[in-house]
Phi, psi and omega in degrees: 000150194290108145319321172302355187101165134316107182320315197231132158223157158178139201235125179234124180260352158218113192287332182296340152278321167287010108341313189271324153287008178248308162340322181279341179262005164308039201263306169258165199290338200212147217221126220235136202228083176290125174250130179240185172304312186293319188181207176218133174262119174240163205187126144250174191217176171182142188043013177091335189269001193218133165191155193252139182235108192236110196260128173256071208302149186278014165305315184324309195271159186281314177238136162213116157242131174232128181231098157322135180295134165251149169280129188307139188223144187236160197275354138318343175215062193307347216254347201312169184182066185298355158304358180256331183249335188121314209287355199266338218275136200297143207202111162203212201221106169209180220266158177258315183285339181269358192272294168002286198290337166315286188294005179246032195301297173252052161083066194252348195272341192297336189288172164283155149200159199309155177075007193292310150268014140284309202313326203274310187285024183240313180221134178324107215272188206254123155318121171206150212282152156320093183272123176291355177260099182228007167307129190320317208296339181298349178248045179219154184046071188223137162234221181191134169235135163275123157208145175232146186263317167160188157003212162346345186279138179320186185217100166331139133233132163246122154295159145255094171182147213014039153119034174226139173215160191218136171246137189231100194268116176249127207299142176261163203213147151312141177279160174300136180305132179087020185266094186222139175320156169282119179304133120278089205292106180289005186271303195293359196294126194256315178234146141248137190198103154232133218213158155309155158289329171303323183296322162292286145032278208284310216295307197286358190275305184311321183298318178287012174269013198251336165061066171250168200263338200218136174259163178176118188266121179248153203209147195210163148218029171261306202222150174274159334312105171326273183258095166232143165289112176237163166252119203220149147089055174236179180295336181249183176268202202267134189241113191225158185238107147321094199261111196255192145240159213280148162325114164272316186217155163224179210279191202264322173286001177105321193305146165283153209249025164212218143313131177254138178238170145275113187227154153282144183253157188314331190257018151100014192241170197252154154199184173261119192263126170235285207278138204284152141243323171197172204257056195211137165291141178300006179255015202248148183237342176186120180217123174232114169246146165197066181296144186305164192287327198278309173296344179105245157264345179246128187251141152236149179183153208259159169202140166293121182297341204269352191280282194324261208301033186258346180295341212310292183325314180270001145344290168296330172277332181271157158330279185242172168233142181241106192265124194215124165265163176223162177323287210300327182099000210260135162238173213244160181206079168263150176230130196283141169213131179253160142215168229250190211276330160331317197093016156247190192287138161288145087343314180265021169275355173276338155317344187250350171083149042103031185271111179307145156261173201259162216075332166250192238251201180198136178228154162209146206241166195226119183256136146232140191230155183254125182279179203269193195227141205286174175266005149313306205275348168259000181045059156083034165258184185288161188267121177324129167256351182055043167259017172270000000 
């Protein structure tokens, strides 16, 4: 290694959050690696259609130093600087499932955490050996150092903990060539919706009992159903979840006093809902439609139902979630995930409306998917699951 040191440091005093964020973007085996000024970014992807975006901001750490490689500037072109764009800044490749297995050395992966059984009933979880340090108490006063060296050199985990330290070195690898985010025009936003996670959470658990190949969302901010999630094109039949609005009145007998729908409700449950109240569902914190003029008043769009559910983990680990569409079809799924001053996931924001408490710290992971492509627009062939 380069006398000079490391390029990168950074020192964590509880591993168990970057674990819980990196976990939610695990779909794939190997995780493409930004180290920047700001924090360190990782992304993964699959089939070009889907990919989790996880920023492990340098709030996260207890100490981050990062000194950028600098690049030779010549005096003709004194201003040239790549510490300024970005282009400079270290971009690499390493296993994802061994960065996993590194931090769960002294049992960092063993603790709970909320939501742990939605996340298990949306996607089956992943086989992994036991760790013989499984005391609550082992997961406390432990630390975990990041260090990168330059250009070929590994990417350092140093453990820490009561007089055991583990050096874990992983080989880094070039990113692929042409290897670039999935675009989201943030100019272009078609849909907005932001809600608890739990309420997506429970809607894909339902749907997925259903085994269906394709989810598709539909949205109005004209006419009911404002918002609903359906599962379509499975072995069984077709299945959907209403995100409605609340009862205002009933009939003179006690009866709802309109139509009955099956819709979800603020307390996760299904029941019937009818007379309108306003024009937004009530589990919504913010509902924006505004579909392009070729749809009319209602926006749709089609998604690979099993890519959605790769989301399943941080669904379950976040607060809140922010569902965003662009002009393009592509949609964006960010989720807010807090944790508390311990360093584990809070449990008491939704009791808190959605309030940050104080001290703690708030991350966030991002999915984005590429929609299916309709069968009009194939001239009446099947609709592409991109699943070759």
């Amino acid at each position: 290694m380069p006398e000079a040191g490391p390029i990168f440091n950074a020192v964590s005093s509880n591993a168990h959050q970057i674990f819980t964020l990196l976990q939610c973007i695990s779909f794939a085996k190997n995780v493409t690696v930004q180290i920047t000024p700001d924090g360190i970014r990782f992304s993964v992807e699959e089939a070009r259609v889907v990919q989790g975006l996880a920023f492990l901001d340098k709030a996260l750490f207890t100490t981050y130093t990062f000194n950028s490689p600098t690049t030779n500037t010549t005096e003709d072109d004194p201003m040239e600087d790549a510490e300024t764009d970005g282009s400079n800044w270290p971009y690499f490749v390493v296993s994802l499932s061994a960065l996993l297995e590194t931090l769960k050395i002294f049992g960092v992966g063993d603790s709970s955490t909320a939501g742990a059984s939605r996340a298990a009933s949306v996607q089956p979880p992943t086989t992994s050996a036991s760790s013989a340090f499984t005391a609550p108490a082992l997961l406390l006063n432990r630390s975990c150092t990041f260090q990168y060296y330059g250009y070929g050199s590994p990417l350092s985990i140093t453990l820490a903990e009561t007089g055991v330290k583990t050096v874990c070195e992983l080989t880094t690898y070039e990113p692929e060539e042409g290897e670039l985010d999935i675009p989201f025009q943030r100019d272009g936003i078609v849909l907005k919706i932001i809600m608890r996670s739990a309420w997506l959470s429970n809607a894909i658990t339902e749907l997925g009992a259903t085994n269906p190949r394709i989810l598709r969302i539909s949205a109005s901010a004209k006419q009911e159903p404002f918002f609903t999630l359906s599962g379509t094109g499975g072995p069984f039949s077709e299945s959907t979840v209403e995100f409605s609005i609340e009862q205002q009145g009933q009939n003179n007998d006690g009866s709802e006093s309109d139509t009955h729908r099956k819709v979800l409700t603020n307390d996760g449950t299904s029941r019937s809902r009818a007379t309108r109240a306003k024009l937004a569902p009530t589990v919504t914190e913010t509902f924006l439609v505004s579909p392009p003029s070729s749809m009319g008043s209602r926006l749709r769009q089609d998604f690979r139902f099993g890519y959605i559910q790769k989301a399943s983990r941080a669904m379950a680990a976040a607060n809140k979630v922010s569902i965003r569409g662009d002009r393009q079809g592509v949609l964006s799924l960010q989720f807010m995930i807090e944790f508390d001053t311990n360093g584990s996931l809070s449990t008491s924001n939704a009791a808190r409306g959605g309030r940050d408490a104080p001290g703690s710290t708030v991350s966030f992971v991002d999915f984005r998917f590429v929609p299916l492509l309709d069968e009009d627009e194939l001239g009446g062939v099947e609709v592409r699951d991109n699943m070759d």
